[in-house]
DRENVOKOL-633595 format. One record per residue (C-alpha): x, y, z; residue number from 1; residue in one letter. Coordinates in Angstrom, 1 decimal. Example, Ala and Ser with C-alpha at 12.3 -4.5 7.8 and 13.67 -1.06 7.14 Angstrom:
2
pt c1 12.3, c2 -4.5, c3 7.8, k 1, r a
pt c1 13.7, c2 -1.1, c3 7.1, k 2, r s
***
This chain:
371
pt c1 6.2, c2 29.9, c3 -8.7, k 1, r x
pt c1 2.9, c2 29.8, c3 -11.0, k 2, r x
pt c1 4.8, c2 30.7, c3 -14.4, k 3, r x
pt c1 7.0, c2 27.4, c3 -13.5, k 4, r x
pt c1 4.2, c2 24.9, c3 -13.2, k 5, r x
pt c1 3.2, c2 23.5, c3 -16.2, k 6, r x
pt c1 -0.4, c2 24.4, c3 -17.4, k 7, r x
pt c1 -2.0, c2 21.1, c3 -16.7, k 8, r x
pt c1 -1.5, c2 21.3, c3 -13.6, k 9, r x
pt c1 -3.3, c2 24.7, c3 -12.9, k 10, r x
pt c1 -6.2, c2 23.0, c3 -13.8, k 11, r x
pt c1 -6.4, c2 20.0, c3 -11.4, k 12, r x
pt c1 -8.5, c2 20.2, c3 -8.1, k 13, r x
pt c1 -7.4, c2 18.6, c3 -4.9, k 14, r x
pt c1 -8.8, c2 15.7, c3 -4.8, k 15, r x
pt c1 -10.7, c2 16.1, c3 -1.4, k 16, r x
pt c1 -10.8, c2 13.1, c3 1.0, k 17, r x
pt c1 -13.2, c2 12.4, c3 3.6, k 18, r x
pt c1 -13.1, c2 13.9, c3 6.8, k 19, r x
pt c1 -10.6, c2 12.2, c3 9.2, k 20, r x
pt c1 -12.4, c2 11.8, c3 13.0, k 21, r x
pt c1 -9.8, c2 13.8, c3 14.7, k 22, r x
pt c1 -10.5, c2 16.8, c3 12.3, k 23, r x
pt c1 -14.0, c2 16.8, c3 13.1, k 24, r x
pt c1 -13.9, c2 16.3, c3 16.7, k 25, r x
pt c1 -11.8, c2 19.4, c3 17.2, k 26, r x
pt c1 -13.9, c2 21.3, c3 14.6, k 27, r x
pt c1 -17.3, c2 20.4, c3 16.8, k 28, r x
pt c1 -15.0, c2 20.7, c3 20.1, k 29, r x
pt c1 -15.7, c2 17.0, c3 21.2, k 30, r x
pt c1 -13.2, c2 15.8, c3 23.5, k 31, r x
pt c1 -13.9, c2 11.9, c3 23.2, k 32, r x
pt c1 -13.3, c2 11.3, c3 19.2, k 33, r x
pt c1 -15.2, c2 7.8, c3 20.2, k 34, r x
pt c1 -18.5, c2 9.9, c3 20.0, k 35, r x
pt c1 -18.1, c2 10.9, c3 16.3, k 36, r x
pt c1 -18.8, c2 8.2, c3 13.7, k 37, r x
pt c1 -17.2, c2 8.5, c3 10.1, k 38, r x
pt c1 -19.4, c2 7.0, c3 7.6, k 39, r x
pt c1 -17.6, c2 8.9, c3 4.6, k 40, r x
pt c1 -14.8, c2 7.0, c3 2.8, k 41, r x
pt c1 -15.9, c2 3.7, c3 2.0, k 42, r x
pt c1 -13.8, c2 2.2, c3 4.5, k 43, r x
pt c1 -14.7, c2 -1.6, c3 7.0, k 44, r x
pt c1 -16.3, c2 -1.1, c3 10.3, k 45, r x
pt c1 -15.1, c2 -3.8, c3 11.4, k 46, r x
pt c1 -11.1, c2 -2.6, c3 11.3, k 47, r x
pt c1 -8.2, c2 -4.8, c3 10.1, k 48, r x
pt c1 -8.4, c2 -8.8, c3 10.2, k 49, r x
pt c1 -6.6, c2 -9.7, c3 13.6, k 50, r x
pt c1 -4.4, c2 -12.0, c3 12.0, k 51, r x
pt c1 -2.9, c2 -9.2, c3 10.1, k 52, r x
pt c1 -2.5, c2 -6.9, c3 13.3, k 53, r x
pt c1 -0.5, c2 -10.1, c3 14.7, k 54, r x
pt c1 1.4, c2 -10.4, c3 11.4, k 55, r x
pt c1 2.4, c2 -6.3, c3 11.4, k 56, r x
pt c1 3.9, c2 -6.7, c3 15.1, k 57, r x
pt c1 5.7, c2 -9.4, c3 14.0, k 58, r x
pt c1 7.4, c2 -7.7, c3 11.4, k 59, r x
pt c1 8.2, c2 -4.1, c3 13.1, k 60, r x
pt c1 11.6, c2 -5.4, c3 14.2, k 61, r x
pt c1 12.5, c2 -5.7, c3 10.8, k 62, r x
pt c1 11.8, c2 -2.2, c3 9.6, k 63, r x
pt c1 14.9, c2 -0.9, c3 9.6, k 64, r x
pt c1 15.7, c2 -2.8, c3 6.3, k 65, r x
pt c1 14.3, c2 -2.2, c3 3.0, k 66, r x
pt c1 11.3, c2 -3.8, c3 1.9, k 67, r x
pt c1 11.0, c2 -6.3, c3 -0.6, k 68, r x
pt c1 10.6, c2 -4.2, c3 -3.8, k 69, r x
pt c1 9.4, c2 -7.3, c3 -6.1, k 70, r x
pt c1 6.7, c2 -8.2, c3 -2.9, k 71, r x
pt c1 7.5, c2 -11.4, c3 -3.9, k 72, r x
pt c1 5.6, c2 -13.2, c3 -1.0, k 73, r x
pt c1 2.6, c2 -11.2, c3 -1.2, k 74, r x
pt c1 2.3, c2 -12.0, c3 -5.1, k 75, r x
pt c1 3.1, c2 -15.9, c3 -4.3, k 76, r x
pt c1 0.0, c2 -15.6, c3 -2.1, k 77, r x
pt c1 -2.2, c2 -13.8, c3 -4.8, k 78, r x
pt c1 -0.9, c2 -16.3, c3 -6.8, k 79, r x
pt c1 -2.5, c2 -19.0, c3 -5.1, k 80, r x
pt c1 -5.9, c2 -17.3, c3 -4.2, k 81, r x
pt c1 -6.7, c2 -15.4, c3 -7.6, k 82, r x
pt c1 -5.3, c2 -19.0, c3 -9.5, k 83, r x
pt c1 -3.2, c2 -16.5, c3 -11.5, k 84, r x
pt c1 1.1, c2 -16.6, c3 -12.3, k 85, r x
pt c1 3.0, c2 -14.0, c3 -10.4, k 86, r x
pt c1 4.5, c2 -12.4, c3 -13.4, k 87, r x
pt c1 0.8, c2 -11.4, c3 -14.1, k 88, r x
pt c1 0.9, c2 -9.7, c3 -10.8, k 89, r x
pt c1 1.6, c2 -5.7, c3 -10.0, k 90, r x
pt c1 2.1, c2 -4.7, c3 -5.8, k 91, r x
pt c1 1.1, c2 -1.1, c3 -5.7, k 92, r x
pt c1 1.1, c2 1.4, c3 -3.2, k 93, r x
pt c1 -2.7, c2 1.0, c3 -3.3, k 94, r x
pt c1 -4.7, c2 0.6, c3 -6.6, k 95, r x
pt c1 -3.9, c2 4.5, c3 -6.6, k 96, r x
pt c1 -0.8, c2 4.0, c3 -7.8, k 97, r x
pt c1 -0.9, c2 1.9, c3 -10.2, k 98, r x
pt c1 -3.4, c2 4.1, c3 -12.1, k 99, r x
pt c1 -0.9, c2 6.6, c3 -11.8, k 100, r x
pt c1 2.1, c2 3.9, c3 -13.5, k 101, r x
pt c1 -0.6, c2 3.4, c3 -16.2, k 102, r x
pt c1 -0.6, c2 7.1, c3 -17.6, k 103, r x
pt c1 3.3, c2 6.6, c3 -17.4, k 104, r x
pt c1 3.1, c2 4.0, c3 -19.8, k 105, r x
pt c1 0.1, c2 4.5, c3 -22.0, k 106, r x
pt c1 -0.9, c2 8.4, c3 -21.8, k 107, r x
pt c1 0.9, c2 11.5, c3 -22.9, k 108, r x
pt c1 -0.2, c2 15.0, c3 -24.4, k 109, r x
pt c1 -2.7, c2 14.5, c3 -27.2, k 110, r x
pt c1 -4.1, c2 11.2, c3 -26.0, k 111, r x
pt c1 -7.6, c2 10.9, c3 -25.0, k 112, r x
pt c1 -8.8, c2 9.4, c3 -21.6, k 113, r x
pt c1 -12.1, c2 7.6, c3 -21.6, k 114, r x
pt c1 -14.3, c2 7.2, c3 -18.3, k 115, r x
pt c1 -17.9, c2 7.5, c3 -16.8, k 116, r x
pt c1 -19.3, c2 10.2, c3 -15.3, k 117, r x
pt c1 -19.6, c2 10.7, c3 -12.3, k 118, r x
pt c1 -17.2, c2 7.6, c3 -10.8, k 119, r x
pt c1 -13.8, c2 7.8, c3 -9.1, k 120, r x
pt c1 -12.5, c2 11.2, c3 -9.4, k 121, r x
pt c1 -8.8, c2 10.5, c3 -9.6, k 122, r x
pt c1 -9.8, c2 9.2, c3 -13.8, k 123, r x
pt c1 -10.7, c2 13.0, c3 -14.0, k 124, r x
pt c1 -7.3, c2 14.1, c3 -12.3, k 125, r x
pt c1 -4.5, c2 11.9, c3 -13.9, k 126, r x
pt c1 -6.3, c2 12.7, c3 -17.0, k 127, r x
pt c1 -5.5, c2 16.0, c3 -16.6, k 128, r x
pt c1 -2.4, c2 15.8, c3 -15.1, k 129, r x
pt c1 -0.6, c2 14.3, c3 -18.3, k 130, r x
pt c1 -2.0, c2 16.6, c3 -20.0, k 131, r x
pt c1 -4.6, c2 14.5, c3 -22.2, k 132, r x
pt c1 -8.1, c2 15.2, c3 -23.1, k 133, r x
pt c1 -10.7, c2 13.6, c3 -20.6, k 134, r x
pt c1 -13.6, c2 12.3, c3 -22.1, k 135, r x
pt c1 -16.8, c2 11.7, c3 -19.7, k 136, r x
pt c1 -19.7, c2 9.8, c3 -20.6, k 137, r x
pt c1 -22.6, c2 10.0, c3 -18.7, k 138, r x
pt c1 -24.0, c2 7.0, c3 -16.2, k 139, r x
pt c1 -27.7, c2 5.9, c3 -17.8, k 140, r x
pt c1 -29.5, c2 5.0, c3 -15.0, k 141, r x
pt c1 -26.8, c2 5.6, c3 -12.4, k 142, r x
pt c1 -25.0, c2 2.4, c3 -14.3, k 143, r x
pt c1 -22.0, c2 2.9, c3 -16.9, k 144, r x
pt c1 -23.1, c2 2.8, c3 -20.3, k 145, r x
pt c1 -21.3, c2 0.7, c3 -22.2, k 146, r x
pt c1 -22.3, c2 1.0, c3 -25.7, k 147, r x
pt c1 -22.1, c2 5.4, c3 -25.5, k 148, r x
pt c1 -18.0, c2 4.7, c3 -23.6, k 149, r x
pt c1 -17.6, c2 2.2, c3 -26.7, k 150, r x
pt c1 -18.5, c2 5.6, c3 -29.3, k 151, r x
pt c1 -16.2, c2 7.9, c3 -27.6, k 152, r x
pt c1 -13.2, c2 5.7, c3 -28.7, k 153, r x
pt c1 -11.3, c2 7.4, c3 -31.1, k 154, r x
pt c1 -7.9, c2 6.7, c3 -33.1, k 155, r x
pt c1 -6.4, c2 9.3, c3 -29.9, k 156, r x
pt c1 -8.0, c2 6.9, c3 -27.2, k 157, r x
pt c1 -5.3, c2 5.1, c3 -25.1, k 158, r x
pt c1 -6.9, c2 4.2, c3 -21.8, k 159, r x
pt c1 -10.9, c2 3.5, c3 -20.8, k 160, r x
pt c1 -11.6, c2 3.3, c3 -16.5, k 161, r x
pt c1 -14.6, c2 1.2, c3 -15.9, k 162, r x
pt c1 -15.3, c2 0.7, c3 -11.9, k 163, r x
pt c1 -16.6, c2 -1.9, c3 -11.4, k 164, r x
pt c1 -18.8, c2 -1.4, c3 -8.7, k 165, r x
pt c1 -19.0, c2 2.1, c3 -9.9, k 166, r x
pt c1 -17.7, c2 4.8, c3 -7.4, k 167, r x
pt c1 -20.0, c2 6.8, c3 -5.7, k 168, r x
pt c1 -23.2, c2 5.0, c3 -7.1, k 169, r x
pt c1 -22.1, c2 1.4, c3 -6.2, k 170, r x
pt c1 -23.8, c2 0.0, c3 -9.0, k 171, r x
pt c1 -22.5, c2 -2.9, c3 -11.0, k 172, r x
pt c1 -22.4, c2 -4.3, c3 -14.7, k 173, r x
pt c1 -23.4, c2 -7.9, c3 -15.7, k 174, r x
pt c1 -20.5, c2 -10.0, c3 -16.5, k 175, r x
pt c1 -21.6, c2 -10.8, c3 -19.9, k 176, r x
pt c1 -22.0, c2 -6.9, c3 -21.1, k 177, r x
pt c1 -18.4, c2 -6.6, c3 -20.4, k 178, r x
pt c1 -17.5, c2 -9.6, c3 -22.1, k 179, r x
pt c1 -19.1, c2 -7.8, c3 -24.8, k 180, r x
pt c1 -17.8, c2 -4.5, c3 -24.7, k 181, r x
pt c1 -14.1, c2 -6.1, c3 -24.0, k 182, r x
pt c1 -14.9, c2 -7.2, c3 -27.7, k 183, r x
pt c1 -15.6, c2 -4.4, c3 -29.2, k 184, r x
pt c1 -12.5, c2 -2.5, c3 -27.7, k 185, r x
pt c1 -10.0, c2 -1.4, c3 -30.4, k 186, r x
pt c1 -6.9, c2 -2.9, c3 -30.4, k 187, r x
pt c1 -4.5, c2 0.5, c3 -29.2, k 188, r x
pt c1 -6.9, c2 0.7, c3 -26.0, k 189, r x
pt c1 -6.1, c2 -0.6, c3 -23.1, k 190, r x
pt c1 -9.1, c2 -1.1, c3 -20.3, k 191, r x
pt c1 -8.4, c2 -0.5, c3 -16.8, k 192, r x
pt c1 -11.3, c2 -2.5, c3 -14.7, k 193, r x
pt c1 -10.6, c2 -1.3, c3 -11.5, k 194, r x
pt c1 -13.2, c2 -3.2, c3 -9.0, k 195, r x
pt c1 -12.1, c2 -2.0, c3 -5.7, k 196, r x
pt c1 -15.3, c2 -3.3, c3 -4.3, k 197, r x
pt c1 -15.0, c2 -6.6, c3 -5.9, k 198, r x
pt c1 -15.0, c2 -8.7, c3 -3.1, k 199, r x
pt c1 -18.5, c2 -7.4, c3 -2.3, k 200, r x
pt c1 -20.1, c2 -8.3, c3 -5.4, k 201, r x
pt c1 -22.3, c2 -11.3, c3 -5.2, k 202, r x
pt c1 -20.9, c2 -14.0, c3 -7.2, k 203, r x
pt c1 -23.2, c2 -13.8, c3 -10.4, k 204, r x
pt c1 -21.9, c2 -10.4, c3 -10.9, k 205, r x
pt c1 -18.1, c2 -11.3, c3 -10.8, k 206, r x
pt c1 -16.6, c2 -11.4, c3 -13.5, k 207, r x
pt c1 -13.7, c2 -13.1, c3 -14.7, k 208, r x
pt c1 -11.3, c2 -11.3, c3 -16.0, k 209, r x
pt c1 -8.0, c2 -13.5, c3 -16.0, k 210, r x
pt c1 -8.8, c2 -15.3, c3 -19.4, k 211, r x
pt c1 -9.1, c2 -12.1, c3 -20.7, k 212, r x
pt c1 -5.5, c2 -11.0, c3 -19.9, k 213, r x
pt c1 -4.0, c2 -12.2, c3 -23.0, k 214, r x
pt c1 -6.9, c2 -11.4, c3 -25.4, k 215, r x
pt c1 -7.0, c2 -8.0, c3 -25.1, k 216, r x
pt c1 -5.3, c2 -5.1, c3 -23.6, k 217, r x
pt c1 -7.1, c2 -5.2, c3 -19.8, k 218, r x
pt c1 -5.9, c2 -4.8, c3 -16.5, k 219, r x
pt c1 -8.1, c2 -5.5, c3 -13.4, k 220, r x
pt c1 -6.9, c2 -3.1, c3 -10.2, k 221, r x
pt c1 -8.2, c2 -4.4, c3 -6.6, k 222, r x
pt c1 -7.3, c2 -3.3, c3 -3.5, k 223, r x
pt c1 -6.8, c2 -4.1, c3 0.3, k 224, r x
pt c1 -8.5, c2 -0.8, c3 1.6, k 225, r x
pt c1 -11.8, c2 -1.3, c3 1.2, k 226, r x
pt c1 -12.9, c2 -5.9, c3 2.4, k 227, r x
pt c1 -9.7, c2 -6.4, c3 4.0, k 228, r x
pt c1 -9.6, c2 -3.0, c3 6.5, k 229, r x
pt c1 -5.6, c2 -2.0, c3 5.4, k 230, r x
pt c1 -6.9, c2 1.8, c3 4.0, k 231, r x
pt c1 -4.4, c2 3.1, c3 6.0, k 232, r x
pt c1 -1.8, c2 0.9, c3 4.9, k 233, r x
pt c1 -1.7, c2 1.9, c3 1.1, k 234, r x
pt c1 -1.5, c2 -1.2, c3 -0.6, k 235, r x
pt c1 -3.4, c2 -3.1, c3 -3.7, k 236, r x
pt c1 -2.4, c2 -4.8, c3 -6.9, k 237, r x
pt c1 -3.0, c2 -5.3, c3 -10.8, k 238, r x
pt c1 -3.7, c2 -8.5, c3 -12.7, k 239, r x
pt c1 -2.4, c2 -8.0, c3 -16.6, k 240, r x
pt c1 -0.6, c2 -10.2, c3 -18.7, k 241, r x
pt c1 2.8, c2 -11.0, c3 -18.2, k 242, r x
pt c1 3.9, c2 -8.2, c3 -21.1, k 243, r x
pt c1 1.9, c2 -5.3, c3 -19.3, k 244, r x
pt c1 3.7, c2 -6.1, c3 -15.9, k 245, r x
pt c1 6.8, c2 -6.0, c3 -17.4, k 246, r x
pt c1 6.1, c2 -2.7, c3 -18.8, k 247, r x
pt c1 4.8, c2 -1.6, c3 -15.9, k 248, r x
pt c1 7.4, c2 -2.4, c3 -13.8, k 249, r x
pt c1 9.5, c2 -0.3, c3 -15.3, k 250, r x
pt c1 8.0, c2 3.1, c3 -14.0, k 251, r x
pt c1 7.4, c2 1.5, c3 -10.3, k 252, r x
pt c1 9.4, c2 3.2, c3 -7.8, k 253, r x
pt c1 12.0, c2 0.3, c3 -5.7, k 254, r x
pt c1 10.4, c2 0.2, c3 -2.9, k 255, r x
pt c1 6.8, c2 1.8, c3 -3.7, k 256, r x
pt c1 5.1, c2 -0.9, c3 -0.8, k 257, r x
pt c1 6.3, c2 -1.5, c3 2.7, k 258, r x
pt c1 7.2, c2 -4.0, c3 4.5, k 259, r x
pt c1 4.0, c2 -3.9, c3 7.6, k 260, r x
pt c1 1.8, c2 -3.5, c3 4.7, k 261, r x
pt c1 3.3, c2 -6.4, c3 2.5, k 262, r x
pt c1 2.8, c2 -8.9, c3 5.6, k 263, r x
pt c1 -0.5, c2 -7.4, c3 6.7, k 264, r x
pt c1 -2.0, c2 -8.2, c3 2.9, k 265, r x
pt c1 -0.8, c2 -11.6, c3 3.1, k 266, r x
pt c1 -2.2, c2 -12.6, c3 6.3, k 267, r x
pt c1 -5.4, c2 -10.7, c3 5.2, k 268, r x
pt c1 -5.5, c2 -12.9, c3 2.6, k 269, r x
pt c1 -5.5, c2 -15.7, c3 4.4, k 270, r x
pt c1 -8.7, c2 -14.7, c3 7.4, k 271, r x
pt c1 -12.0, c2 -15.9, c3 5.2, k 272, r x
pt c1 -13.6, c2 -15.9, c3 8.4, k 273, r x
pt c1 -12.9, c2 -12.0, c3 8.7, k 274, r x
pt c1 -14.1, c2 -11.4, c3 5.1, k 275, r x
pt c1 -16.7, c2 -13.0, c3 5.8, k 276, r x
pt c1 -18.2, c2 -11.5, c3 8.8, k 277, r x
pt c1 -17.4, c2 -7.9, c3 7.0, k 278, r x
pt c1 -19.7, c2 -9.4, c3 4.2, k 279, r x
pt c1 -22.5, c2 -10.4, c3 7.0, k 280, r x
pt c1 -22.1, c2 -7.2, c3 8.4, k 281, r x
pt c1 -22.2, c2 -5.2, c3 5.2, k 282, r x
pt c1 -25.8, c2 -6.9, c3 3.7, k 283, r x
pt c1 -27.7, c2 -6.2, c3 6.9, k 284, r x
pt c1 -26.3, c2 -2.8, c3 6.4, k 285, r x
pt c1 -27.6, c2 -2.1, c3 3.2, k 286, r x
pt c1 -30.7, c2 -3.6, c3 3.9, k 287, r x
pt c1 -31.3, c2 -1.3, c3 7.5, k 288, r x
pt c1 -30.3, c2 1.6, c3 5.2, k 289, r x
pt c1 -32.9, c2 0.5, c3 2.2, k 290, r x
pt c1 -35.2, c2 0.4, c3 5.3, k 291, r x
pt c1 -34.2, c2 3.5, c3 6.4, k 292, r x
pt c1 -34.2, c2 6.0, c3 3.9, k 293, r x
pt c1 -37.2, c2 4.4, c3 2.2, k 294, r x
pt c1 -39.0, c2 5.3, c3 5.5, k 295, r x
pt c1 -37.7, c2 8.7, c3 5.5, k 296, r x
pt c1 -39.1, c2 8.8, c3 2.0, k 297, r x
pt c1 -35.8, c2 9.7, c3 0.3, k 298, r x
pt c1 -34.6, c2 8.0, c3 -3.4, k 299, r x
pt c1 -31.6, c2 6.4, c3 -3.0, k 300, r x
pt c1 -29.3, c2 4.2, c3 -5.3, k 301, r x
pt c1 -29.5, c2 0.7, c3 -4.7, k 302, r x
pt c1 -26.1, c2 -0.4, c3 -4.2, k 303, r x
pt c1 -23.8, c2 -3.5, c3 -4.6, k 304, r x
pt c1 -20.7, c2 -2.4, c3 -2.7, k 305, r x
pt c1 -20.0, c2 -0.7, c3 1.0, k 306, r x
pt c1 -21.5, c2 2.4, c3 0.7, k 307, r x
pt c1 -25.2, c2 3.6, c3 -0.9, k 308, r x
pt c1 -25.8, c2 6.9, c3 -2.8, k 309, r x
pt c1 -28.7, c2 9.0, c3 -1.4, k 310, r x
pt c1 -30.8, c2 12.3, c3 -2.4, k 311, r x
pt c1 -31.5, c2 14.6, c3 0.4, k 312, r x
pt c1 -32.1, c2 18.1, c3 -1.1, k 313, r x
pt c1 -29.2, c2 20.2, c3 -0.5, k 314, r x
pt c1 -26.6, c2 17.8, c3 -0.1, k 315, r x
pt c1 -23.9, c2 20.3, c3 1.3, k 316, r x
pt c1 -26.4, c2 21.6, c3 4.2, k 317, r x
pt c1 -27.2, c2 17.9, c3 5.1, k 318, r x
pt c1 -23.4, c2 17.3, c3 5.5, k 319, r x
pt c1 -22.8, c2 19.9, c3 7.6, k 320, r x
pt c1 -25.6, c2 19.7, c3 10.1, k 321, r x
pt c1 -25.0, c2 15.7, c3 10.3, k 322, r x
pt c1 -21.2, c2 16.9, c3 10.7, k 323, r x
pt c1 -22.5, c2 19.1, c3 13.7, k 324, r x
pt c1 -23.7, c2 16.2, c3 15.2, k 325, r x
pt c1 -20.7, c2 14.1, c3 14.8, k 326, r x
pt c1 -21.7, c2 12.0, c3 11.9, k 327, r x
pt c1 -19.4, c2 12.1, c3 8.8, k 328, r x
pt c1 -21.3, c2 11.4, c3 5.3, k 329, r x
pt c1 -19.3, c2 12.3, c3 1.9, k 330, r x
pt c1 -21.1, c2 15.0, c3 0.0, k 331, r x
pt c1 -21.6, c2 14.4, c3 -3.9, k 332, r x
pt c1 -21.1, c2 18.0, c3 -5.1, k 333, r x
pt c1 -17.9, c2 17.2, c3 -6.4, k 334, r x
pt c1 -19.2, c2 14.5, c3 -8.2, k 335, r x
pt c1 -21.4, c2 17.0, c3 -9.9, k 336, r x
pt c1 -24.5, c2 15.5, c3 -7.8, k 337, r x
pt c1 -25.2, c2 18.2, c3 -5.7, k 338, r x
pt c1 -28.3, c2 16.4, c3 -4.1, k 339, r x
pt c1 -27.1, c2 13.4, c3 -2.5, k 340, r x
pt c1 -24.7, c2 11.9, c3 -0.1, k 341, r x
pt c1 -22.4, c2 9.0, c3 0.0, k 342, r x
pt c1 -22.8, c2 6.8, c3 3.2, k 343, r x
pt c1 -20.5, c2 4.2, c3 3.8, k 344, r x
pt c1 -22.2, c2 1.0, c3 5.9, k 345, r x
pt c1 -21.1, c2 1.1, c3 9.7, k 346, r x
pt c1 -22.1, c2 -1.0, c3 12.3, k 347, r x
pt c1 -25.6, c2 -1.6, c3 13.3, k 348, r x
pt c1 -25.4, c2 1.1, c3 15.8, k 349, r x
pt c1 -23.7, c2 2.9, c3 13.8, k 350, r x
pt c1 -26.0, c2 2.7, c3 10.9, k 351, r x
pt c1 -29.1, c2 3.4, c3 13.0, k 352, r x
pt c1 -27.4, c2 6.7, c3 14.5, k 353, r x
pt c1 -27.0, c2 7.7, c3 11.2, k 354, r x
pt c1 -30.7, c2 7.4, c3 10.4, k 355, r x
pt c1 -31.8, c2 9.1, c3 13.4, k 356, r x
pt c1 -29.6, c2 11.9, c3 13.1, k 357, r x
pt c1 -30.5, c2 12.6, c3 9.6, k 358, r x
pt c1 -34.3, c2 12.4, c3 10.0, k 359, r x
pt c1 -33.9, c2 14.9, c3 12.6, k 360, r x
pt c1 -32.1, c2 17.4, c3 10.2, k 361, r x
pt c1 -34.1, c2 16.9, c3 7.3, k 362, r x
pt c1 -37.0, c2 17.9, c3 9.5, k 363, r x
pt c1 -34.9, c2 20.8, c3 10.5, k 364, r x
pt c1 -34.5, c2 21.9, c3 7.5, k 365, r x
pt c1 -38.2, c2 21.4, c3 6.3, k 366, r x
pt c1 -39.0, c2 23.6, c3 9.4, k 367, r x
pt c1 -36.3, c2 26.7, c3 7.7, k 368, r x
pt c1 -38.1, c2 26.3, c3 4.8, k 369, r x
pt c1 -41.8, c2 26.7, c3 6.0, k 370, r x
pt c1 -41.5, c2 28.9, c3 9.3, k 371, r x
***
């Protein structure tokens, strides 16, 4: 079977999620999965909006049609929100997927894929999966640095990732350093902005990227997974210009977005009052974590989006002896940042477990170190 798979591919690693609850709990042998918490994957404490649970029942009757393969409902409703026309819009089974449709189009063997370092580690895997050469350039200050990503351009460069808030260090670039960079970009680039987090940002750090459609090559990816609670429905979308869609379309599978998840991201959509009690939720989070950690005395990443980057020593240990205590964090050694930890912001009581249980095995591993 090896000596059949092309040789690209024998150089990609699984991409390795987060832990799911019911792995852990049997892993551990805990009976009641409602012990465990899972701070690890970026995802809303606060679960779905309840007007798009509502809006899923409604439509289960009807699954045993096809779904609408244009989602042409759920891109009216963008439409409308994002003040953008529905040819300019992309339905994708998540932001994931449209990554992927982007390498169809733009990327082949030879090309060059330009990206920070660390960020989302799917850049690093497409990259290699169509066989192009992946060019990192490393964070300055745990923030992407534009000018360095702008010198690694070359006449092979098709496609630059910027997240925007970065993944894992959930930092974020001013609007008016991308407006300047976006300038600079050669013409046979195309920039992928893909700010998954967006809705967290605070509003001087948005920034708007639907004038620049038509200027240059850009396309802005955002998702429903991470503000809206639909992770496990798979769905986001792309804002381009008309052209680009078009293009685009062309690679997208018929029916690459069901139908619950179609009419769960249009009544999410429309709950402000759920986006913003996630938001509420989400800045007393950070703030007990700042709190937190600064207290334990350990650096940590100050941080924009859901989730805050933190050094504790060995990184992997930490994970496992939180993990032994029912607490899931995300370890960075796949990131290349062996030290730290990714936690996402739970509930109050969730975020104050996760302190506890972390001081206590930091001082349990002080105590191996000096018997």
């Amino acid at each position: 079977m090896k000596n059949l798979v092309r040789a690209c591919v024998h150089k990609i690693k699984p991409y390795q999620p987060g832990k799911p609850i019911e792995e852990v709990a049997r892993e551990i042998g805990v009976e009641k999965v409602e012990s465990i918490i899972k701070l690890a994957s970026n995802e809303n404490p606060l679960g779905p909006s309840p007007r798009a649970l509502e809006a899923v029942r409604a439509a289960l009757d009807s699954v045993n049609l096809y779904p609408d393969g244009s989602a042409y409902y759920l891109k009216q409703s963008l439409s409308r929100k994002l003040e953008a026309p529905p040819e300019k819009i992309i339905v994708g089974n998540g932001s994931n997927e449209i990554i992927e449709l982007i390498m169809h189009v733009f990327v082949g063997s030879g090309h060059r894929v330009v990206y920070a370092h660390p960020s989302f580690l799917v850049y690093r895997l497409v990259a290699t999966m169509f066989g192009a050469e992946a060019t990192e350039v490393p964070l300055k200050d745990f923030v992407h640095d534009l000018p360095a990503i702008l010198e690694a351009v070359d006449a092979d460069t098709r496609v630059i990732f910027i997240a925007n808030p970065n993944n894992p260090t959930g930092t974020a670039l001013e609007p008016s350093g991308i407006e300047e960079f976006l300038a600079g970009v050669p013409d046979h680039v195309v920039v992928v902005l893909d700010e998954a987090y967006y809705e967290y940002l605070p509003p001087e750090l948005r920034f708007e990227g639907l004038p620049w459609l038509d200027r240059k090559k850009l396309i802005l990816l955002r998702t429903f997974s991470k503000i809206y609670g639909l992770a496990g429905f798979r769905i986001g979308y792309g804002l381009a210009s008309a052209e680009c869609v078009e293009i685009l379309n062309r690679v997208r599978q018929p029916f690459n977005t069901n139908t619950p998840a179609q009419v769960a991201a249009r009544s999410a959509l429309e709950d402000e009052e759920h986006v913003k009690n996630t938001l509420e939720v989400n800045r007393e989070g950070l703030k007990t974590l700042e709190e937190g950690f600064s207290r334990l005395g350990l650096e940590y990443v100050p941080s924009v989006a859901n989730f805050m980057l933190v050094k504790v020593g060995d990184g992997e240990e930490i994970f496992k002896r939180l993990l032994s205590r029912g607490v899931i964090v995300r370890p960075m050694g796949f990131y290349d940042l062996p030290e730290y930890l990714r936690i996402t912001v739970g509930l109050p009581g969730e975020n104050q477990r996760l302190l506890r249980e972390l001081e206590a095995v930091l001082g349990a591993q002080v105590k191996d170190r000096n018997p």
